[in-house]
N, C-alpha and C positions, 0 to 999 in steps of 0.2 A: 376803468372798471373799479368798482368800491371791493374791498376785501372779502363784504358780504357777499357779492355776485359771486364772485373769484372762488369763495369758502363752496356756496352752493355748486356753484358748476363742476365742480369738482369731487366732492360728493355722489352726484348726479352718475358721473364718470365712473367712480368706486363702485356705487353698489349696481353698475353693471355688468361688472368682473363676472365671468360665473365660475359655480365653486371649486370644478377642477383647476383654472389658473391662478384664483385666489390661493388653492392649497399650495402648488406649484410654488406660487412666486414669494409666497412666504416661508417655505420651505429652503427657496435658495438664499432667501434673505437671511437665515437663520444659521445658514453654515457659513455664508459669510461671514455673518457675528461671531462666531465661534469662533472662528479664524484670529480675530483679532487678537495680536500679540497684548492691547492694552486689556483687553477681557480676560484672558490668560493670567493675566497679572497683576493682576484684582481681585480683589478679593471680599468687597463690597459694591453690589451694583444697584443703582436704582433704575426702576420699568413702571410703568403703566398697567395692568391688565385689558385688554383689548378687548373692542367688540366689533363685530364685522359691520364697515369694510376696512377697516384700520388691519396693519399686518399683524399676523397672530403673534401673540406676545407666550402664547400658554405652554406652548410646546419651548419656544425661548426660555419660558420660566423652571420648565423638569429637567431642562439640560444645565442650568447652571445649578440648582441644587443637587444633582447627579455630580459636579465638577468641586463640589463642596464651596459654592459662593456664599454670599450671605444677599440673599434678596430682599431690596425694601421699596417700598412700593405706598406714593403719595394718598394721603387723606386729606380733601379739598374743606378749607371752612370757605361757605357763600361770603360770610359775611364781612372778612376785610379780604378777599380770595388771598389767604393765605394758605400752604401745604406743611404737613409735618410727614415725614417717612416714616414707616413701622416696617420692621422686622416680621418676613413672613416666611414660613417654614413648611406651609400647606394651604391649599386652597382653602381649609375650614375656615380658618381663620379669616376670610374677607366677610363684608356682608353688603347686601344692595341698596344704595341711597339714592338719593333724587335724580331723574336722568336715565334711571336704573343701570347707574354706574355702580362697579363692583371696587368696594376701598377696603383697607384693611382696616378690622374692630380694633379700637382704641384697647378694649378689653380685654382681647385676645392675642397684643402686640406689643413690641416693645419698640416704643418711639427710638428713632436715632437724630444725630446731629447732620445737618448739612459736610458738615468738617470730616463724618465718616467716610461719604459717597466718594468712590476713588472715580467710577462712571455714573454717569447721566444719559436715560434714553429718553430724548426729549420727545413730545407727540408734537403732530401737527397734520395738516393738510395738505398743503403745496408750499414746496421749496424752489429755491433757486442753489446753482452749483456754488458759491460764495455759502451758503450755510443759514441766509437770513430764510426765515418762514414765515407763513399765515398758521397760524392756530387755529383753536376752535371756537375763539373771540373770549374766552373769559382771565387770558390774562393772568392766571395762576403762574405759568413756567416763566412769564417775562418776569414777573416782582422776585421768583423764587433765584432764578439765574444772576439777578444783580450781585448775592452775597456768596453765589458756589465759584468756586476755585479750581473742581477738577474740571476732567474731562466730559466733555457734549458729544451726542452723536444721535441719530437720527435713521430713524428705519422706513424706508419710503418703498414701493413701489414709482417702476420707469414713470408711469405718468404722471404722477407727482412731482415730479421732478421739470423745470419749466424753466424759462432763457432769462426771465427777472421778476423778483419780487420785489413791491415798495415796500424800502423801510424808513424808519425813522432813525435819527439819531442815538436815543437811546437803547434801539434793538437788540439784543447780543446772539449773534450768530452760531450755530452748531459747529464742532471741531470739524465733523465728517458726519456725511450722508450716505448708509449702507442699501444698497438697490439691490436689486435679483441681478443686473450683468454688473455689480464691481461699486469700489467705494470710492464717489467724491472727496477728494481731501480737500476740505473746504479752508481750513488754515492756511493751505498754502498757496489755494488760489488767491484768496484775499491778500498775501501777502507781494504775490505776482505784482496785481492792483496798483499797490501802493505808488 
């Protein structure tokens, strides 16, 4: 199966969740994340804003600025799919661009450096336990992960979660994968592997 089917079928699957387990399972997702000693300990995180079926990011977003984090949160350019982070401080500050993805106003932000982000909540689709993913095909997180240094991690629900995904060589895999029952350490399965 091509990545496309894979991508849709999958999808397909999401936005059949109904909204009490969606709330549910991104809510356990959530305290998981919390949980983490490396989120704790950071003090710069980058997220996504979400939109349903993907795991809610919004409620993830008032709990780290409640922890006094600094949340920054990618602006897509189409045109060489490159991201830059901005500093967001409150939902005003984002605004709806193509996709009617919500990004933060260049305007209303203060761009940071790759070198700030201590975490990375990468998106995607379907994962495998080793960390590799499908995306959402445009290939933004693959160019931006080549030059980051910290840490990766990945917010999935169970059925996203699946026994292998094709990658390529140049893929770069998530540190850890956080699910509603518990966190794949994907580091160290890969390291199993070897």
């Amino acid at each position: 199966m091509t990545k496309k089917i894979i991508r849709n079928a999958m999808k397909e699957r999401l936005t059949s969740l109904d909204e009490v387990a969606y709330n549910s399972y991104s809510k356990q997702i959530e305290d998981q994340f919390l949980r983490q000693v490396a989120v704790s300990d950071a003090s710069t995180i980058g997220i996504t804003i979400s939109s349903f079926p993907e795991v809610d990011t919004w409620s993830i977003i008032k709990q780290l600025w409640s922890m006094g984090k600094n949340v920054v949160v990618p602006k897509c350019s189409p045109s060489d799919k490159s991201m830059i982070f901005y500093q967001v401080q409150n939902f005003d500050q984002l605004e709806r661009v193509y996709m009617h993805l919500l990004e933060p106003n260049p305007l209303k932000s203060k761009a940071i450096t790759p070198q700030e982000i201590e975490i990375l909540v990468v998106p995607g689709i379907v994962y495998c336990e080793k960390g590799y993913r499908i995306g959402y095909g445009g290939g933004y997180y693959d160019r931006f992960l080549m030059n980051y240094k910290g840490d990766t991690l990945s917010l999935a629900f169970d059925i996203q979660v699946v026994k292998n995904v094709e990658y390529d060589v140049f893929d770069i895999p998530v540190d850890k994968i956080i699910t509603p029952n518990g966190t794949f350490l994907c580091k160290q399965i890969r390291q199993k592997d070897e």
